[in-house]
C-alpha positions, 0 to 999 in steps of 0.5 A: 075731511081732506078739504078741512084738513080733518084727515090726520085721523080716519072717519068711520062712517055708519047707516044704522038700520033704523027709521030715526030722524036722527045721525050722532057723533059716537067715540073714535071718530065714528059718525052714525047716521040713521035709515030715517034721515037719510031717507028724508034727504035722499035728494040731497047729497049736499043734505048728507054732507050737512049731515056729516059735517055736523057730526064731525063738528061735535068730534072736532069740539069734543062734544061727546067726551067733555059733555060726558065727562062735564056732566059727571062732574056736574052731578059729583058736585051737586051730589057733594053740595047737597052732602054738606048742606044736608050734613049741616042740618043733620048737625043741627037737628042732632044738637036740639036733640042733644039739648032735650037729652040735657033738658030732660035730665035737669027736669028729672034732677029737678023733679027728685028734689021737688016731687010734686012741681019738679016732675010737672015742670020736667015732664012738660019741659021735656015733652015740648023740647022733645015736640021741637026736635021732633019739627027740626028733624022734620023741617031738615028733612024737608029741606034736604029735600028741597036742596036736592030738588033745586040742585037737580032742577039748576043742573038740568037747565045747565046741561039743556043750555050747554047741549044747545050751544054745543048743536049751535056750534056743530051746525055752524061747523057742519055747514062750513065744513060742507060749504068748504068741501064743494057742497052747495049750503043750501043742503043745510037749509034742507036739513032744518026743514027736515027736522022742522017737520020731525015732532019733538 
């Protein structure tokens, strides 16, 4: 921290008793790092230092509070996109239905004047305007679906491709900060080939 100029403000450094390969940036500047990594690297304090530095990185970029705070944001805008467009076929379906109220109506009005011909012609009439709206509402419905789906699936490819610019920067950040402090980088290198064995 003192050799970046990171010390204006206190790190809390955390070992969480858990065999995950694994550390995290927590709020506050707490830095926490799992048993498991630690013992994969326990050659290694130019390793560690990675380790921290990494994390410090996502501080120093805010990753955690603006990832946070970006994929609320993200999910209040999907969720106030699909209203709309779903609003829109709801508007649509409830005009069709409105329709084979009216047309029903002018059948029946029909039917009074000319029993035998009008009440074919209306009872036909209504029972098919009636078929199409009952396939509108069922065609909305699918396609508010649809809307949904799709939103969800653009969302989560958004947030899979902002958390790998924002590893990406923590990495580059994390190597400098420990390359600046004195530790040999090649405790990086070590790391990735940590991880690299680690499935998933």
């Amino acid at each position: 921290a003192r050799a970046n100029a990171l010390d204006a403000t206190p790190w809390r450094v955390n070992v969480v008793k858990e065999y995950q390969i694994n550390a995290f940036a927590g709020e506050n500047n707490l830095i926490a790092v799992y048993a498991g990594i630690l013992d994969q690297v326990t050659d290694s304090s130019s390793a560690v230092a990675c380790i921290v530095g990494h994390e410090m990185g996502h501080h120093v970029k805010r990753h955690t509070a603006v990832g946070e705070a970006e994929k609320a944001e993200l999910v209040e805008k999907l969720r106030a996109e699909a209203t709309r467009e779903v609003d829109q076929e709801k508007a649509a379906a409830k005009s069709d239905r409105e329709k084979s109220t009216m047309g029903s109506i002018v059948a029946r009005a029909a039917g009074s004047q000319v029993p035998f011909a009008g009440s074919l012609l209306g009872s036909s009439a209504g029972e098919a305007i009636e078929k199409k709206s009952e396939a509108r509402d069922k065609e909305s419905q699918d396609r508010i679906e649809q809307i949904v789906a799709d939103k969800k699936a653009k969302l989560e490819k958004e947030l899979a491709e902002k958390g790998r610019q924002q590893e990406f920067e923590a990495d580059t950040l994390g190597y400098r900060y420990a390359a600046t402090a004195g530790f040999d980088p090649e405790g990086c290198i070590r790391v990735m080939e940590v991880l690299a064995q680690t499935p998933g």
